[in-house]
Phi, psi and omega in degrees: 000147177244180175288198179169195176227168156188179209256150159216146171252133195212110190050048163096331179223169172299137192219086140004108187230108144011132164302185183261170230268040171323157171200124185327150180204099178266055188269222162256174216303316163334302174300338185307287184328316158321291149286008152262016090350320160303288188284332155275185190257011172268194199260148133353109199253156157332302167345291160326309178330282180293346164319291184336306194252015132301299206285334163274325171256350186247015166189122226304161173220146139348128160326260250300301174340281191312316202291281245286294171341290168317305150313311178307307151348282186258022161275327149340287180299330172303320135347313188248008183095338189264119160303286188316277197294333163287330187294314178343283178309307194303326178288301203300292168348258026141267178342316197273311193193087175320349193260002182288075182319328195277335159313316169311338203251308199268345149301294176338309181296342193268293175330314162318293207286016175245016188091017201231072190299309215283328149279356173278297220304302186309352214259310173305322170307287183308297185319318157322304192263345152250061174058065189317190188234325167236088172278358179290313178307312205286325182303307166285352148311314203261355146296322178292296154345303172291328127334288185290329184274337170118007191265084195309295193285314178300340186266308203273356174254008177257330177294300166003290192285332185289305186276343172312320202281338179216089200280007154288351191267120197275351168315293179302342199253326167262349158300318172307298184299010188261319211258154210235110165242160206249135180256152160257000000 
């Protein structure tokens, strides 16, 4: 899986983020179909959609199969604009197998893009402590996060750590050229 891009708004402007946190699903091909949907970088056709949602209803999945579906669902709808429908899925995840991180990372993201830092931050955090899969992202939510609350110095050792984690990636390294540090 690669980086990729999408938007989080943070004070007002765009801020370049890693897609979000797909997660394989070798279930039948609906479910496939799903996550590779997920993991690319267009926009999201209906089509896809209902693959997402044949692969949840219409034919039995794995635990692991279902939770990943469900993420996957909704990093679609994040995508396509429904907040709501994604978060959904990510609770739906989240419910199913408390340990799925990339449901935490990728709710944190949804959160982020409607403005809802103080609840994105903690989301990020959990992703973080149950190992992501992208920790440069989850690093970079909760910078972001950490930022819009006003918590200065935690947004600039969370941009840090974000470009440590994927140091090709040019979003962190250019929020970090925003900040000025002073040694005392």
């Amino acid at each position: 899986m690669t980086f990729g891009k999408f938007f989080l708004f943070s004070a007002g402007i765009m801020i370049a983020a890693p897609a979000a946190a797909s997660v394989l699903s070798l279930g039948n091909s609906a479910a496939k179909s799903c996550f590779m949907a997920a993991d690319s970088l267009s926009m999201p056709t209906r089509e896809q959609l209902a693959a997402c949602d044949e692969a949840i209803s219409g034919e039995p999945l794995a635990p692991h199969d279902l939770v990943a579906t469900h993420v996957n669902r909704g990093i679609l709808l994040l995508r396509r604009g429904d907040i709501d429908g994604s978060v959904r899925d990510f609770d739906k995840a989240i419910a199913l197998d408390p340990n799925q991180a990339e449901a935490y990372l990728n709710k944190g993201a949804a959160l982020i893009k409607v403005g809802n830092a103080q609840g994105a931050l903690p989301l990020f955090s959990v992703a973080l402590q149950k190992n992501t899969q992208r920790p440069a992202l989850a690093y970079y939510g909760r910078g972001v996060a950490n930022e819009e609350l006003g918590n200065i110095r935690s947004a600039y050792l969370d941009y840090k750590k974000a470009s440590e984690n994927a140091p090709k990636w040019d979003a962190p390294k250019q929020d970090l050229s925003r900040f000025r540090v002073n040694q005392k």
